[in-house]
C-alpha positions as CSV (number, residue, x, y, z in Angstrom):
1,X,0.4,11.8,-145.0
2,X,-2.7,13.6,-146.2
3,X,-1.7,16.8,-148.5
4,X,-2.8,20.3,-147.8
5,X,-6.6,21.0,-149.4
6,X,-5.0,23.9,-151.9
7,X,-2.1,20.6,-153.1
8,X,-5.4,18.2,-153.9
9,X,-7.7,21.2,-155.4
10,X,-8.6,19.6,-159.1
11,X,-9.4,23.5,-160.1
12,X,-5.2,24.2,-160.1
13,X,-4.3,20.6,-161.2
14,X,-6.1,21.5,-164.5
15,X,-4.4,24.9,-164.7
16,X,-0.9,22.8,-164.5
17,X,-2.4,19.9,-167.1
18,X,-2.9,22.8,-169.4
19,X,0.1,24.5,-168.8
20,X,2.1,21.8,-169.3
21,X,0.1,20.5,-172.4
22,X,0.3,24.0,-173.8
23,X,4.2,24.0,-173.8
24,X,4.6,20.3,-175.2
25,X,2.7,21.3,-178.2
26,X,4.1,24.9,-177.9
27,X,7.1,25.6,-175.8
28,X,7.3,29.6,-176.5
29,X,3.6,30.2,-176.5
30,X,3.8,28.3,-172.7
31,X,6.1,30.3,-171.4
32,X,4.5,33.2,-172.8
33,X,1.3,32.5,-170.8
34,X,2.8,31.3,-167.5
35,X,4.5,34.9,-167.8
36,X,1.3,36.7,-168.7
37,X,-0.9,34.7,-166.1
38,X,1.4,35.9,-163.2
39,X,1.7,39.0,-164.5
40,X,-1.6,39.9,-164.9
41,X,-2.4,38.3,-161.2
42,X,0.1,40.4,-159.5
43,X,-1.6,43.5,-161.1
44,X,-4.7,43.0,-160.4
45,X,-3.1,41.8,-156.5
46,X,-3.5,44.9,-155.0
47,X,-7.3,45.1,-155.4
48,X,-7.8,42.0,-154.7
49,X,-5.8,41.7,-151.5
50,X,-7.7,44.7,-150.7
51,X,-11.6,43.8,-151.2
52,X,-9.8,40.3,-149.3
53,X,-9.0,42.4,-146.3
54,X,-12.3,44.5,-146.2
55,X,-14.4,41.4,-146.6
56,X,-12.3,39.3,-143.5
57,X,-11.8,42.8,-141.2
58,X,-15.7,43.1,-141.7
59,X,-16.2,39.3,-140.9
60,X,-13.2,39.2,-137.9
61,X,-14.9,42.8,-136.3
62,X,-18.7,42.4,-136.9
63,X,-18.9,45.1,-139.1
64,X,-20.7,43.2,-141.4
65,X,-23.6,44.1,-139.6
66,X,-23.2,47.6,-140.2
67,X,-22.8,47.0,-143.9
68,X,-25.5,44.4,-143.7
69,X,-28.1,47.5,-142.7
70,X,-26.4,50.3,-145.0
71,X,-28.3,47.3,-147.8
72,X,-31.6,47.2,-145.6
73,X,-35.0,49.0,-145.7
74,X,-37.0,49.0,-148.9
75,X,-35.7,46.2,-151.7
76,X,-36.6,49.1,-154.6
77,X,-34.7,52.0,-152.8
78,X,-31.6,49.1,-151.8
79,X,-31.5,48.7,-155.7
80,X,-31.2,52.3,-156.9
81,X,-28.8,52.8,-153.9
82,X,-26.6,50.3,-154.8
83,X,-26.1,50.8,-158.6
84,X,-25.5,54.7,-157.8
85,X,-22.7,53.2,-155.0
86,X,-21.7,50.7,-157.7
87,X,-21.2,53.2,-160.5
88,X,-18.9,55.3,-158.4
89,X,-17.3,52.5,-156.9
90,X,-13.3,52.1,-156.9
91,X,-13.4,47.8,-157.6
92,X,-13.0,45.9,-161.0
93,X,-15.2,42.8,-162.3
94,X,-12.8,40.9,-160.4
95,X,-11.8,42.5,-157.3
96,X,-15.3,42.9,-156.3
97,X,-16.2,39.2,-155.7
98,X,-15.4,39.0,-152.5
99,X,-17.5,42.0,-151.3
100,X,-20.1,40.4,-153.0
101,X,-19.7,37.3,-151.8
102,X,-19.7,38.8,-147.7
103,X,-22.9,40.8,-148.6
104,X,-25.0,37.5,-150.2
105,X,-24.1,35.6,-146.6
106,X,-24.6,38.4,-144.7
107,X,-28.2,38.2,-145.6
108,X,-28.4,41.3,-148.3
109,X,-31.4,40.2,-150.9
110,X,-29.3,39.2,-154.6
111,X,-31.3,42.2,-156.2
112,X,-29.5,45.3,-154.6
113,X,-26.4,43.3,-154.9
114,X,-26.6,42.4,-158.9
115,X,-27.3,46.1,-159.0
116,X,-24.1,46.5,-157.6
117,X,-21.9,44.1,-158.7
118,X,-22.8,44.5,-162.2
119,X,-22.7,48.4,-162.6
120,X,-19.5,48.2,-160.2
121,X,-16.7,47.2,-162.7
122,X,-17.9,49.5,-165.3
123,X,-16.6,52.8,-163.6
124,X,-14.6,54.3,-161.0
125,X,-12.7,57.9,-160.6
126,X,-10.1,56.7,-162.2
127,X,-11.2,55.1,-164.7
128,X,-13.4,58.3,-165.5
129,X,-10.6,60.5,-166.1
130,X,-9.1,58.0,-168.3
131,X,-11.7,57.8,-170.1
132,X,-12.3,61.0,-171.0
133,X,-8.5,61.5,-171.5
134,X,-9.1,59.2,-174.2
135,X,-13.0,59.0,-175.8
136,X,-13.8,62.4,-174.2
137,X,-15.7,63.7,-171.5
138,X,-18.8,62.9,-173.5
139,X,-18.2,59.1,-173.9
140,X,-16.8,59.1,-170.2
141,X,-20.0,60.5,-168.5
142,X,-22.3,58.6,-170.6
143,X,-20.5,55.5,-169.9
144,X,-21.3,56.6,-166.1
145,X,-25.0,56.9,-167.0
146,X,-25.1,53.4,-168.7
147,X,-23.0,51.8,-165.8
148,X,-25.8,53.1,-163.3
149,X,-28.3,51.8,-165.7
150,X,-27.1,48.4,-166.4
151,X,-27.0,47.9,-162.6
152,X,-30.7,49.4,-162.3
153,X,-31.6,47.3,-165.4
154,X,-29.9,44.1,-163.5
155,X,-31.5,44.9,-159.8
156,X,-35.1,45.4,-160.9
157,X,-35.1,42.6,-163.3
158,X,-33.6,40.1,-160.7
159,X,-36.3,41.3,-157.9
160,X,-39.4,40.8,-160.7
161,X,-37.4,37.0,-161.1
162,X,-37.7,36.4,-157.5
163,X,-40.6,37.6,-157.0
164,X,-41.7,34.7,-159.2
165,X,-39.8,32.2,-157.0
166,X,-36.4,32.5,-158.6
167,X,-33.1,32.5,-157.4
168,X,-33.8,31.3,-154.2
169,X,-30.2,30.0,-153.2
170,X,-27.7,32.5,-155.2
171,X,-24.3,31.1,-154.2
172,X,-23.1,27.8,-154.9
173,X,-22.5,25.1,-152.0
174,X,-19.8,26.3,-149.1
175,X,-19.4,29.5,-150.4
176,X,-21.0,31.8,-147.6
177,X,-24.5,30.4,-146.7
178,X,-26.5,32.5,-149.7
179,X,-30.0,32.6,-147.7
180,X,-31.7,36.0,-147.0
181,X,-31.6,35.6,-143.3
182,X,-27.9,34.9,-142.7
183,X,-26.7,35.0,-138.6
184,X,-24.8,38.0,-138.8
185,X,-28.5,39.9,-140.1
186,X,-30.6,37.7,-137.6
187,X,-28.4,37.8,-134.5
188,X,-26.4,40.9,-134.5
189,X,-23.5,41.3,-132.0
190,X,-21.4,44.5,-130.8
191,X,-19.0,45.3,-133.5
192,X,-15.0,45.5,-132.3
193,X,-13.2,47.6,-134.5
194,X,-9.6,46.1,-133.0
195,X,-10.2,42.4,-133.5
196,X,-6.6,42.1,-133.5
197,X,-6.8,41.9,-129.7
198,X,-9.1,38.9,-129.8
199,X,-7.0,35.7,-130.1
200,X,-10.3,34.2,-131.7
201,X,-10.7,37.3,-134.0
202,X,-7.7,37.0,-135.5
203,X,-8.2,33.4,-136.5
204,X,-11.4,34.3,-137.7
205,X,-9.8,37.0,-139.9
206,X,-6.9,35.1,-140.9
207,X,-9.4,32.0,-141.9
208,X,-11.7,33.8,-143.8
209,X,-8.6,35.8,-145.7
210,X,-6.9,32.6,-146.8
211,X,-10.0,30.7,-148.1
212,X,-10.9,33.8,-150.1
213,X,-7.6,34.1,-151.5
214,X,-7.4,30.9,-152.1
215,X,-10.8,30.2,-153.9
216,X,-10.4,33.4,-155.7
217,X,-6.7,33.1,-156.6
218,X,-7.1,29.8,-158.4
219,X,-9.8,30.7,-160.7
220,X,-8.4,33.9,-161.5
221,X,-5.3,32.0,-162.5
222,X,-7.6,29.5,-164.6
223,X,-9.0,32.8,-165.9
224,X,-5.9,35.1,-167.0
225,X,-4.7,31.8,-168.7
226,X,-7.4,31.5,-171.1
227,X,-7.2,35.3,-171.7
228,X,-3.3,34.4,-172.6
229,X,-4.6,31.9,-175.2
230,X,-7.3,34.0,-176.7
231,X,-4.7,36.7,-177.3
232,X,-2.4,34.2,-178.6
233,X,-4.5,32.7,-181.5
234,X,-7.6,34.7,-181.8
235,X,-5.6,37.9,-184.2
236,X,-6.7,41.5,-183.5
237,X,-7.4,42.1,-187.0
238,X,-10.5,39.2,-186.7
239,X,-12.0,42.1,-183.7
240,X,-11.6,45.2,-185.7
241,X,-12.8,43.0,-189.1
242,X,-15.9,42.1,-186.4
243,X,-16.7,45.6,-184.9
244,X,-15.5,48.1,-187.2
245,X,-18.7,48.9,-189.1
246,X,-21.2,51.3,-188.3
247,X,-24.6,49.7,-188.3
248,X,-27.2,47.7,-185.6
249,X,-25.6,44.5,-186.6
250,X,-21.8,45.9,-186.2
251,X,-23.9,47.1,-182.2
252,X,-24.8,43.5,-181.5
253,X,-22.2,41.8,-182.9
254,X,-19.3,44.3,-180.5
255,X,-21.8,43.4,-178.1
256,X,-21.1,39.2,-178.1
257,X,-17.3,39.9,-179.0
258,X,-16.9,42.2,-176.1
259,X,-17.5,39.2,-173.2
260,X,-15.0,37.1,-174.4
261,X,-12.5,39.4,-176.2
262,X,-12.3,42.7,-173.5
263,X,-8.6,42.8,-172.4
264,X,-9.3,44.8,-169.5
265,X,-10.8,48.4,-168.7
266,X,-7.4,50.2,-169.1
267,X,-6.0,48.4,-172.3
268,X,-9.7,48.3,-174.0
269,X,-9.5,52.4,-174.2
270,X,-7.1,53.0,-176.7
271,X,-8.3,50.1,-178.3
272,X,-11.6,51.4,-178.8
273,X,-9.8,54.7,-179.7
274,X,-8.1,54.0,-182.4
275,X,-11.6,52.0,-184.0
276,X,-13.6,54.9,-183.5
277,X,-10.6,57.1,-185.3
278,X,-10.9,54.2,-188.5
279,X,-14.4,55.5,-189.2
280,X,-16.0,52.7,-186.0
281,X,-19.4,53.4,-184.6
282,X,-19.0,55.1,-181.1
283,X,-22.4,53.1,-180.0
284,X,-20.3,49.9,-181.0
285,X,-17.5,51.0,-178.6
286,X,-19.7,51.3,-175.8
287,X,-21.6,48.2,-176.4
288,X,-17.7,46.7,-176.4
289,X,-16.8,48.4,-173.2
290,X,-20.0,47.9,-171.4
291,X,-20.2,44.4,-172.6
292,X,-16.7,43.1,-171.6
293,X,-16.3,45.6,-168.6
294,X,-19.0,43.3,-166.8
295,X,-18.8,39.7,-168.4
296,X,-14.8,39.6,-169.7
297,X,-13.6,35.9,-169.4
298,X,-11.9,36.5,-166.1
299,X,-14.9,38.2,-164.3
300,X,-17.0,35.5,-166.1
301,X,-14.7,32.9,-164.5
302,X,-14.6,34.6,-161.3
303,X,-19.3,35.0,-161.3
304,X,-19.3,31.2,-162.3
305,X,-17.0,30.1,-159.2
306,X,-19.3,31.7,-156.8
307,X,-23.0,32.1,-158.1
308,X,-25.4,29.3,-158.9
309,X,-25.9,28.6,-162.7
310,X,-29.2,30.5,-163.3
311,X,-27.9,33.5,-161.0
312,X,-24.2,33.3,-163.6
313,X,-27.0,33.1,-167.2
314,X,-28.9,36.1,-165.5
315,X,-25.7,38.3,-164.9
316,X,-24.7,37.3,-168.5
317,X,-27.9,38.4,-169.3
318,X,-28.5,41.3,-167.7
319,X,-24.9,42.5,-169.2
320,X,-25.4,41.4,-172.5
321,X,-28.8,43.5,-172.6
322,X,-27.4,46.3,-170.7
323,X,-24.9,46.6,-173.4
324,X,-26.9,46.2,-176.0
325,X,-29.7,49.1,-175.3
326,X,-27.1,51.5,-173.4
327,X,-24.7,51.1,-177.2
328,X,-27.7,51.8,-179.5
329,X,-28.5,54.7,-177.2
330,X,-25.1,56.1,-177.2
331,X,-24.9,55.6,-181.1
332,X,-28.5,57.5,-181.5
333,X,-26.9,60.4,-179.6
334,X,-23.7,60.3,-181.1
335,X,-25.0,60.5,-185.2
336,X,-27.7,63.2,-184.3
């Protein structure tokens, strides 16, 4: 009897190799991650569930087209439209894959959409007020400025890459169909806002729900159990021995720890806090936040699965450089 696709997936077999390896060599520290890595996939399961839903009721309903066009017209004016939507949007680095992944095989051209999906994870409402409840209103709107930025930085420098031939297939093999002229943009048909009465649009919803929550779940699993390890045996004194200076060096070096080592956009704050209160640049906080916000290992993880190689080392990229500039600014500001 042939097993179920998900039982013979190699992606979740190596997740349970490492597990298991993990708690032969050490049995606390293995229990300690299984625990973390569900923990942290249940609370990040409501936003995920939810981009899910939007992504198969757009897919099941033909609205797709609609938010096919709200990304048509102009390329330049798509970009600066999407990283204003980005940087106001409500989704994290990891919860916004699957919108991103609907709008590439809709059609939408990969430059509005890096815009987007990089400036996306960096801010929200909520996020704002956090932020400013605990770096100030200060660091929290100019985080909002550099989360816009980094997405107009990543939009305009992937359209000047294509436009030299580049990127011309952005999502890896069976994941969406990654062309500029995808069926939905090319033949568009009546939208039906209750599927559900549709015996085929429900099986249209339900199969595009499950393969997204199955291609996403498992690499977010692979992802939250690294995270476990790097928390494990990487201390907290090495970061704060790494980014606690207050020179260009301490800016780039926050910079390349903030991919890996960013927690998440809630538990990096008071983090960041309590550096800046031990005498830390606030340019090398923002570097940190802006850095990891975009590029941590689980949004890393999660880019990798679904993107090409040269679209992932452009997103990398286009954080990293984002980061970079938008830190040094801050700290220029912040010491004059």
């Amino acid at each position: 009897m042939k097993l179920p696709a998900f039982l013979r997936d190699r992606v979740l077999w190596t997740l349970v190799a490492g597990l298991a390896a993990l708690t032969v060599w050490d049995q606390q520290q293995g229990l300690e991650s299984l625990r973390f890595t569900l923990a942290n996939l249940a609370g990040i399961a409501p936003y995920l569930l939810s981009s899910i839903a939007l992504a198969a009721y757009a897919k099941a309903s033909g609205a797709d087209n609609l938010i096919a066009r709200a990304f048509t017209g102009r390329e330049t004016t798509m970009i600066l439209f999407a990283a204003l939507m980005g940087g106001l949007s409500p989704f994290c680095s990891c919860g916004v894959i699957p919108l991103i992944a609907a709008l590439l095989s809709m059609g939408v051209p990969l430059a509005p959409v890096m815009a987007f999906w990089l400036a996306s994870p960096l801010m929200d409402p909520s996020m704002f007020f956090l932020t400013a409840g605990t770096l100030g209103l200060e660091f929290a709107v100019f985080k909002t400025f550099a989360a816009v930025s980094v997405g107009l930085l990543g939009g305009f420098g992937t359209f000047v890459l294509m436009r030299g031939g580049a990127f011309s297939e952005p999502l890896r093999e069976g994941v969406g169909d990654g062309g500029c002229g995808a069926s939905s943009v090319r033949n568009p048909k009546e939208v039906v806002w209750r599927f559900w009465k549709t015996q085929e649009r429900r099986e249209r919803f339900g199969k595009n729900a499950l393969d997204n929550t199955l291609f996403l779940g498992k690499w977010l699993l692979i992802a939250f159990f690294l995270e476990s390890l790097m928390l494990a045996y990487v201390p907290a004194e090495t970061i704060t021995t790494l980014i606690g200076g207050d020179d260009w060096l301490t800016l780039l070096t926050a910079t390349i720890v903030g991919v890996p080592a960013y927690l998440n956009g809630y538990a990096a704050l008071p983090l960041i806090g309590g550096l800046i209160e031990q005498g830390m640049a606030p340019g090398a906080g923002m570097a940190f936040l802006l850095a990891g916000g975009v590029s941590s290992i689980p949004a890393a993880i999660a880019v990798w699965a679904l993107a090409r190689p040269p679209v992932f080392a452009a997103y990398l990229l286009f954080a990293f450089a984002g980061a970079f500039s938008l830190g040094t600014l801050y700290s220029l500001l912040a010491w004059s």
